[in-house]
N, CA, C and O atoms as CSV, one atom per row, in Angstrom:
chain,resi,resn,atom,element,x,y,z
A,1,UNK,N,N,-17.603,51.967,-24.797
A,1,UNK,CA,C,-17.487,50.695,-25.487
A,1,UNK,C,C,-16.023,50.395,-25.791
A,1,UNK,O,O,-15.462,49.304,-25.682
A,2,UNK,N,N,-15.550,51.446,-26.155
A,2,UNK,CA,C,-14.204,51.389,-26.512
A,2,UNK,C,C,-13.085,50.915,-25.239
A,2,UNK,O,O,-11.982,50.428,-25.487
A,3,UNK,N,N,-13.488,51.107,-24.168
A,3,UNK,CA,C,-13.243,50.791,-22.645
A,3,UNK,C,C,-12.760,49.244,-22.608
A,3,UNK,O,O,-11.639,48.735,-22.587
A,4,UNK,N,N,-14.409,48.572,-22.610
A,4,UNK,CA,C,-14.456,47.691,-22.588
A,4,UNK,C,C,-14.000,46.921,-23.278
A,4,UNK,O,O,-13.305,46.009,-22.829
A,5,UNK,N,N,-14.193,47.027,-24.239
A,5,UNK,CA,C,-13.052,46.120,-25.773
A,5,UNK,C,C,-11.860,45.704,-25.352
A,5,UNK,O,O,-11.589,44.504,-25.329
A,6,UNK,N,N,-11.013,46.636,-24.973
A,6,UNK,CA,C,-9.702,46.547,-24.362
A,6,UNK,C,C,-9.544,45.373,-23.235
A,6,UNK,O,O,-8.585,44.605,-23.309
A,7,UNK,N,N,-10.654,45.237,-22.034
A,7,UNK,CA,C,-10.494,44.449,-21.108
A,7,UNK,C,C,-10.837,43.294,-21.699
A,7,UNK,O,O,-10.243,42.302,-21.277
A,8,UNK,N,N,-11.551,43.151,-22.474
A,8,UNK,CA,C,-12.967,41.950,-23.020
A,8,UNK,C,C,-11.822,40.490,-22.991
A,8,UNK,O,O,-10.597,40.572,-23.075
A,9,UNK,N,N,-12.476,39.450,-22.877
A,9,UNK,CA,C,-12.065,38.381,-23.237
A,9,UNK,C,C,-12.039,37.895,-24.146
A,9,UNK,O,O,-12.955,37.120,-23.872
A,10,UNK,N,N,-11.653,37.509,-25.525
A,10,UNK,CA,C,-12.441,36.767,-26.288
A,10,UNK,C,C,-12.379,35.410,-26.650
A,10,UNK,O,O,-11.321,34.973,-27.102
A,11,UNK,N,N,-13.816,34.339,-26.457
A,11,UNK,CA,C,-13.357,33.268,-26.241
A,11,UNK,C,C,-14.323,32.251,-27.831
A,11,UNK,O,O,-15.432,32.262,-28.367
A,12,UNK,N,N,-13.352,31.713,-27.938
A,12,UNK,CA,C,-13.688,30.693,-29.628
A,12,UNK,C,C,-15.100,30.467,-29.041
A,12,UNK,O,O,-15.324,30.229,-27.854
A,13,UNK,N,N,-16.114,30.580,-30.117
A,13,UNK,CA,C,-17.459,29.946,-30.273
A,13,UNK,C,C,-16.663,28.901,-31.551
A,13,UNK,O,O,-15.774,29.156,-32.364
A,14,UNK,N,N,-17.471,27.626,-31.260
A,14,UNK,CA,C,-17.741,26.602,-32.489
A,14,UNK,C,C,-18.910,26.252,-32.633
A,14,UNK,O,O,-19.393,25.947,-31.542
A,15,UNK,N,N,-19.519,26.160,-33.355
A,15,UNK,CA,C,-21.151,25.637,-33.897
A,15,UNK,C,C,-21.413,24.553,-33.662
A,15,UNK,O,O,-20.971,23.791,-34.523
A,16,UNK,N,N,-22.156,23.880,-32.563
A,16,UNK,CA,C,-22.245,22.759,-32.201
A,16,UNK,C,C,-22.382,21.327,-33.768
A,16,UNK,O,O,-22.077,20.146,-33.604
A,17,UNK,N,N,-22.734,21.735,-34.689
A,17,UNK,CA,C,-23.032,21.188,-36.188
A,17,UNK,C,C,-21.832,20.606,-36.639
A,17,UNK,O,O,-21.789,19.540,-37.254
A,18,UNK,N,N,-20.313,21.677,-36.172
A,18,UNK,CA,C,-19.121,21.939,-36.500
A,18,UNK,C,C,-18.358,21.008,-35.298
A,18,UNK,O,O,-17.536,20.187,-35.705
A,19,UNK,N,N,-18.507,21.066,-34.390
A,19,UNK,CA,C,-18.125,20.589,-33.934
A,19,UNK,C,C,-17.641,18.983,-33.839
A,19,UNK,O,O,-17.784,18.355,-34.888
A,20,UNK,N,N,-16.887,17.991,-32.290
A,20,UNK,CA,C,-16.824,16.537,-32.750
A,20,UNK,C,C,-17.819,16.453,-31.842
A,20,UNK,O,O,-18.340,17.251,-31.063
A,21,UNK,N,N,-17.991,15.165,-32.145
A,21,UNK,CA,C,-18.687,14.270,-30.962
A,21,UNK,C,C,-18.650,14.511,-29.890
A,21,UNK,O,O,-17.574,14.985,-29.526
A,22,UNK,N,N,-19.503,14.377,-29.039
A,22,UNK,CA,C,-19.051,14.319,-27.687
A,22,UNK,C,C,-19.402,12.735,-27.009
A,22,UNK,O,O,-20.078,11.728,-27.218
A,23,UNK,N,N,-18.368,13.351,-26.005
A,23,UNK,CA,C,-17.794,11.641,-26.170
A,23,UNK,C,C,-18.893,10.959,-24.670
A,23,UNK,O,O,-18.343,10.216,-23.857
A,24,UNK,N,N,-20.226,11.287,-24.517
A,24,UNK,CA,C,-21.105,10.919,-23.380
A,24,UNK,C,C,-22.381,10.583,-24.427
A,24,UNK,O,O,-22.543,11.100,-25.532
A,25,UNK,N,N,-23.082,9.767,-23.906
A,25,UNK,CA,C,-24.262,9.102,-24.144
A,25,UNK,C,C,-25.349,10.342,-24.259
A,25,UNK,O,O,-25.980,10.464,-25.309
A,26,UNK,N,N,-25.583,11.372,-23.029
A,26,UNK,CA,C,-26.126,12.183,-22.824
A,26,UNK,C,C,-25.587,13.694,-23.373
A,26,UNK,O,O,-24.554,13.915,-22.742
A,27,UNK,N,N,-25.836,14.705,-24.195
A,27,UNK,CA,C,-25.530,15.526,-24.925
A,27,UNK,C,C,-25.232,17.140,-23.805
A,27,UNK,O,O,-26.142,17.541,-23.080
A,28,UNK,N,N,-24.176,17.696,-23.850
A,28,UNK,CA,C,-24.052,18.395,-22.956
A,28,UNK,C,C,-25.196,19.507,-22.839
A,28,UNK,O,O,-26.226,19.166,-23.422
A,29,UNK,N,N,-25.239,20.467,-22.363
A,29,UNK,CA,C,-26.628,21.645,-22.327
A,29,UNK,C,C,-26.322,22.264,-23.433
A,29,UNK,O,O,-27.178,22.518,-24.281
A,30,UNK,N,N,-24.968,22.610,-23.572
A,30,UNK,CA,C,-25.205,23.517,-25.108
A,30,UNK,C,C,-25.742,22.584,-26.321
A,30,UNK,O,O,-26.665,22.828,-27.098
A,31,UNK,N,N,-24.970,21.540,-26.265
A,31,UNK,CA,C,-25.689,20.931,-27.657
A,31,UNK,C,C,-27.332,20.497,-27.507
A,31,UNK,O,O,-28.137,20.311,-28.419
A,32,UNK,N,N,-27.512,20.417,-26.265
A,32,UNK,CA,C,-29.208,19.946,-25.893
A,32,UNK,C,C,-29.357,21.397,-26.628
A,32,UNK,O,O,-29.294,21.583,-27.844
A,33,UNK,N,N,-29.552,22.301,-25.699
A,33,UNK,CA,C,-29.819,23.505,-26.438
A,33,UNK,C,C,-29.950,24.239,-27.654
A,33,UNK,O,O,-30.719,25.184,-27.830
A,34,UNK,N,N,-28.951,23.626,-28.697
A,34,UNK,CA,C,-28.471,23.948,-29.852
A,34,UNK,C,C,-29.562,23.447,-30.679
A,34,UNK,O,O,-30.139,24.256,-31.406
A,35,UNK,N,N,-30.057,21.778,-30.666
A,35,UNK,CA,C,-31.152,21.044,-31.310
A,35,UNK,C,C,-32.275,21.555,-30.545
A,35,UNK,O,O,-33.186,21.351,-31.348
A,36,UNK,N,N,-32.689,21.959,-29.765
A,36,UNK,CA,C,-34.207,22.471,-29.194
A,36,UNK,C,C,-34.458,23.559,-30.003
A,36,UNK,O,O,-35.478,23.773,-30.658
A,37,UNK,N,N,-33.085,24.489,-29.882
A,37,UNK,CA,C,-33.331,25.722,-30.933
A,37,UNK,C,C,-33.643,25.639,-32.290
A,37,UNK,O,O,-34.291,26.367,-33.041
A,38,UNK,N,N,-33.072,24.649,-32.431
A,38,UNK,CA,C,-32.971,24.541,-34.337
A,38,UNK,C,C,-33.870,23.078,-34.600
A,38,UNK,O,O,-33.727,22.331,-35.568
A,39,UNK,N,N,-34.738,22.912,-33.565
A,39,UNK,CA,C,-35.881,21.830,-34.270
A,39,UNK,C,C,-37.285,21.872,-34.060
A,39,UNK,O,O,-38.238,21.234,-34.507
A,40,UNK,N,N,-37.062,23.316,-32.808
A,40,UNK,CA,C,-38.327,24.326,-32.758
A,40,UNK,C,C,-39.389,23.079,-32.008
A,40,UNK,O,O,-39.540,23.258,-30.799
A,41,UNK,N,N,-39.922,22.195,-32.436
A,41,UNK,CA,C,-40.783,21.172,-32.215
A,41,UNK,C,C,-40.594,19.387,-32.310
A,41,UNK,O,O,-39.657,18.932,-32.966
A,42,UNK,N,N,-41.293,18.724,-31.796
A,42,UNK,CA,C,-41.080,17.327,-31.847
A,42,UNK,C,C,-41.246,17.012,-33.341
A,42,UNK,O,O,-42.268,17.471,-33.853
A,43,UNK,N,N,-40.242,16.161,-34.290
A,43,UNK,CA,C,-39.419,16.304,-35.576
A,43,UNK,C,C,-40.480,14.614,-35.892
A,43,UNK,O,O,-40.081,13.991,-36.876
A,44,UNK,N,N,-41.406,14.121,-35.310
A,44,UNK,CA,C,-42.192,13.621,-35.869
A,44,UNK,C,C,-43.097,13.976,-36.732
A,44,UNK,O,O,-43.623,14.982,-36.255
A,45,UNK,N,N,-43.787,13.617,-38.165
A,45,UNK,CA,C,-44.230,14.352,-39.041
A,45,UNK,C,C,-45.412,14.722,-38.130
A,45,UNK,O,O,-45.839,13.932,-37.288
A,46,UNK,N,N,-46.115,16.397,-38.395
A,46,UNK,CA,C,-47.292,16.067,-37.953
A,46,UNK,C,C,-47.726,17.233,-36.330
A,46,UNK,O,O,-48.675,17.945,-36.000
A,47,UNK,N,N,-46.385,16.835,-35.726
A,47,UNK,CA,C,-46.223,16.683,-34.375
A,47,UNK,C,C,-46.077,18.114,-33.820
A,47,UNK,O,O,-44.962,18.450,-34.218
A,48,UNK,N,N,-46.655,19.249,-33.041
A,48,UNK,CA,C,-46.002,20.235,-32.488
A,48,UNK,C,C,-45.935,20.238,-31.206
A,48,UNK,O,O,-45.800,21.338,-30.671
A,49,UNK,N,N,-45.989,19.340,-30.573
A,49,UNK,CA,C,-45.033,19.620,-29.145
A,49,UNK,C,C,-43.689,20.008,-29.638
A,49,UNK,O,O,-42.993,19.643,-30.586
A,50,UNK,N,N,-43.517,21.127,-28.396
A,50,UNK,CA,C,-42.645,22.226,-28.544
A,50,UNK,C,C,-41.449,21.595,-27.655
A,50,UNK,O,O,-41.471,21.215,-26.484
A,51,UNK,N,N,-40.455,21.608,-28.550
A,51,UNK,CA,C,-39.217,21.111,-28.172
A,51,UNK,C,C,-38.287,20.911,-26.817
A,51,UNK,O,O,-37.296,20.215,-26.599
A,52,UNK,N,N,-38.903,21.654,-26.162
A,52,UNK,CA,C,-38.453,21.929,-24.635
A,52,UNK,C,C,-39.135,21.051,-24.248
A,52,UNK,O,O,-38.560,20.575,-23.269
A,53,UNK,N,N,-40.391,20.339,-24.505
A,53,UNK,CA,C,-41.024,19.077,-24.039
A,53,UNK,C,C,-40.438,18.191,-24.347
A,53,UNK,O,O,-40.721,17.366,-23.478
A,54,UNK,N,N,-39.817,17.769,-24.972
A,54,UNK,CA,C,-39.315,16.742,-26.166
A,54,UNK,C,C,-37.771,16.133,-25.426
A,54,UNK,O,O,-36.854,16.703,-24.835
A,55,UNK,N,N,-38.017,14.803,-25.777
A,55,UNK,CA,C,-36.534,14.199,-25.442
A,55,UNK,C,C,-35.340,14.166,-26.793
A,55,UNK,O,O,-35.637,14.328,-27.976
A,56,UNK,N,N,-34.089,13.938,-26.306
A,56,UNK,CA,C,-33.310,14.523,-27.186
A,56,UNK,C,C,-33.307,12.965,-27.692
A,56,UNK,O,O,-33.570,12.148,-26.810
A,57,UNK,N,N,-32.987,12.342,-29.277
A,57,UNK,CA,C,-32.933,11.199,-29.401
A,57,UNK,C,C,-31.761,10.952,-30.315
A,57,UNK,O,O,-31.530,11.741,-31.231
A,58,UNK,N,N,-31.167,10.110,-30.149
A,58,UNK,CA,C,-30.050,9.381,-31.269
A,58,UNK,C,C,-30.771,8.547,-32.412
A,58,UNK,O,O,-31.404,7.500,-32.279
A,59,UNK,N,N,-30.450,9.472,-33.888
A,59,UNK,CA,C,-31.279,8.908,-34.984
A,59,UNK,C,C,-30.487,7.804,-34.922
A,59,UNK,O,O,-31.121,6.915,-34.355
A,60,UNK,N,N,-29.111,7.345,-35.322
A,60,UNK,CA,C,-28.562,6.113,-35.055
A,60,UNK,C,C,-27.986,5.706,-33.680
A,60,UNK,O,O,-26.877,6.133,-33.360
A,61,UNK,N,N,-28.676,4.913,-32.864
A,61,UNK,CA,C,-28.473,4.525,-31.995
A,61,UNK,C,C,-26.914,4.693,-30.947
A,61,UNK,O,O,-25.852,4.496,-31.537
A,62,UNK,N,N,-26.880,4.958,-29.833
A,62,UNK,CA,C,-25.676,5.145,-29.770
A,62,UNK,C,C,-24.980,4.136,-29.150
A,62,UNK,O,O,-23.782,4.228,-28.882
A,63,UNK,N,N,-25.778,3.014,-28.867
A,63,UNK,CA,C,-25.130,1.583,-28.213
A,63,UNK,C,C,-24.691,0.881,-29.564
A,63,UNK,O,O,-24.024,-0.152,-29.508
A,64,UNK,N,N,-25.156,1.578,-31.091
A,64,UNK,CA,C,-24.740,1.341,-32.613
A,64,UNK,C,C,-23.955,1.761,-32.529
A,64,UNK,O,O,-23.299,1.276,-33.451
A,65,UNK,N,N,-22.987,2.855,-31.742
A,65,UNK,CA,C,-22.211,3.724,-32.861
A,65,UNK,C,C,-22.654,5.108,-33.061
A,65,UNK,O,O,-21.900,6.079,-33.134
A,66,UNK,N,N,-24.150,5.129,-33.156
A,66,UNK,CA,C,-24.408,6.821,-33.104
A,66,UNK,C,C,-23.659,7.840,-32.563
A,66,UNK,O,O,-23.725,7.772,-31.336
A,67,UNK,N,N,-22.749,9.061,-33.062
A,67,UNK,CA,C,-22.445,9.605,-31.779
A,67,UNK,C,C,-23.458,10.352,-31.331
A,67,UNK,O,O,-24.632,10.070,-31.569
A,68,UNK,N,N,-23.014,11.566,-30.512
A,68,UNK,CA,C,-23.927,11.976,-29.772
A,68,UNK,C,C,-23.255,13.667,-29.984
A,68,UNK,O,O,-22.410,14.200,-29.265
A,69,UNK,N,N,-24.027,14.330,-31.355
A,69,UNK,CA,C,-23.395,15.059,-32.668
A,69,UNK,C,C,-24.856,15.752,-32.824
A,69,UNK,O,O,-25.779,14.941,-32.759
A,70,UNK,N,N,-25.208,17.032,-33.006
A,70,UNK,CA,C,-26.075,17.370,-33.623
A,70,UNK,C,C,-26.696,17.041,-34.847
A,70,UNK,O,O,-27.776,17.454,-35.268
A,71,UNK,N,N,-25.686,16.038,-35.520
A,71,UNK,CA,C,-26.105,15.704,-37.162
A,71,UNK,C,C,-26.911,14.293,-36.351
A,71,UNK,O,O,-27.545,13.383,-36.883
A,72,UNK,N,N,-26.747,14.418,-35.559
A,72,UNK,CA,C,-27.002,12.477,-34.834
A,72,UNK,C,C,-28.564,12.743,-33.838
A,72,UNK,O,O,-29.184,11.817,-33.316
A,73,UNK,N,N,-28.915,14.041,-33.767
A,73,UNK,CA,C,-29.625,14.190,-32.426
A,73,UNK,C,C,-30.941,14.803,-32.647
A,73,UNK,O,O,-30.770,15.832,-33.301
A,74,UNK,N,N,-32.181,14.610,-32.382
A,74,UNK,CA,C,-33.067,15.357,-32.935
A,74,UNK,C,C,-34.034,15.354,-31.514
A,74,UNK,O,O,-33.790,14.623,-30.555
A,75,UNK,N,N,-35.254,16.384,-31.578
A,75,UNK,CA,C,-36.128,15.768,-30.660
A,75,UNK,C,C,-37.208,15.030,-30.594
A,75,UNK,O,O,-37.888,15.400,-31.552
A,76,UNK,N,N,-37.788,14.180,-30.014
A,76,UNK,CA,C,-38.701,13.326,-30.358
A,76,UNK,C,C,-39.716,13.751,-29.112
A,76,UNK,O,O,-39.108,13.812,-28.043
A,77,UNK,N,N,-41.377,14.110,-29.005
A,77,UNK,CA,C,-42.042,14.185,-27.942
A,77,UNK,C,C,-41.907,12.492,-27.256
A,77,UNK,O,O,-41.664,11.491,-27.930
A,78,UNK,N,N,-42.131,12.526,-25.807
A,78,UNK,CA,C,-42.382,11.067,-25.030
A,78,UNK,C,C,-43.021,10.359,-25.737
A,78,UNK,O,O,-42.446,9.300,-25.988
A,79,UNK,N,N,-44.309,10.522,-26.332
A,79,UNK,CA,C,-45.101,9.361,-27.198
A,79,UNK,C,C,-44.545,8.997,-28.582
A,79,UNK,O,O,-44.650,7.800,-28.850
A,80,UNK,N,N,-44.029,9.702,-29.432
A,80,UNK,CA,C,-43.029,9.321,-30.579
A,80,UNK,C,C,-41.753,8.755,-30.081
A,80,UNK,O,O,-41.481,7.684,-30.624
A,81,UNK,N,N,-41.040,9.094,-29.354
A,81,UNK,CA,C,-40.286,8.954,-29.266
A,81,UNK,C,C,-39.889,6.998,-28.336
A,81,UNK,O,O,-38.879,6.305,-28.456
A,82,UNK,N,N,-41.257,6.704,-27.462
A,82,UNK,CA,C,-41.394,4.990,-27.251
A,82,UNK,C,C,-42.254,4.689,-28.743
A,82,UNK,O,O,-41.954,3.564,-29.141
A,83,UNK,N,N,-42.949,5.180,-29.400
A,83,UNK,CA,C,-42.934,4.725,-30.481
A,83,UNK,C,C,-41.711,4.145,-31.477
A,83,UNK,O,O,-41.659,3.039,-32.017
A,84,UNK,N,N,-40.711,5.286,-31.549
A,84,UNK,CA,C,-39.486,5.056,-32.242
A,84,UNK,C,C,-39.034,3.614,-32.063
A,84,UNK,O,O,-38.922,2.670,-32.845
A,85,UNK,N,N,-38.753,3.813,-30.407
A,85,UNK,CA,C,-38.106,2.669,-29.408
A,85,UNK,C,C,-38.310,1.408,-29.565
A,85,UNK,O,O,-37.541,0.455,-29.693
A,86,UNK,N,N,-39.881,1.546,-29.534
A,86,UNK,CA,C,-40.477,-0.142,-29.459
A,86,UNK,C,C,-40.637,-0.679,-30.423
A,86,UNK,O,O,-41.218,-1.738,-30.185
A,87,UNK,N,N,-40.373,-0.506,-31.828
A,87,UNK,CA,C,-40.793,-0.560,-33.210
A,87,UNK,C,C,-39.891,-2.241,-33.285
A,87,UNK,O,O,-39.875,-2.887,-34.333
């Protein structure tokens, strides 16, 4: 172990939470990833489709202004989520 240490790389983690914006409409894989992990299920009350089903959604819109931020992003299953839409 001690070997390896020596060669190792070490490269900054930031917490996608911590992080800025990213500056695309569509959320890169880590931050997709980051909210699937940490919302376990579709974030409609009620709802357990399991998050890997689930589309990623902008609570404030991002043609508003929403960015596209884990504080901004949650998942919604397909049927909540044109619910949200069409309201």
């Amino acid at each position: 172990l001690a070997e390896l240490a020596l060669t190792a790389k070490q490269v900054p983690l930031i917490h996608p939470g911590y992080g800025a914006p990213e500056p695309h409409y569509t959320p890169s894989q880590a931050l997709a990833d980051f909210v699937r992990a940490r919302d376990l299920t579709c974030r409609w009350p009620g709802c357990d489709v399991p998050a890997t089903h689930c589309d990623l959604d902008h609570t404030i819109p991002y043609a508003q202004g929403g960015p596209t931020h884990a504080g901004n992003i949650k998942c919604y299953c397909r049927t909540h989520h044109l619910m949200k839409v069409r309201r």
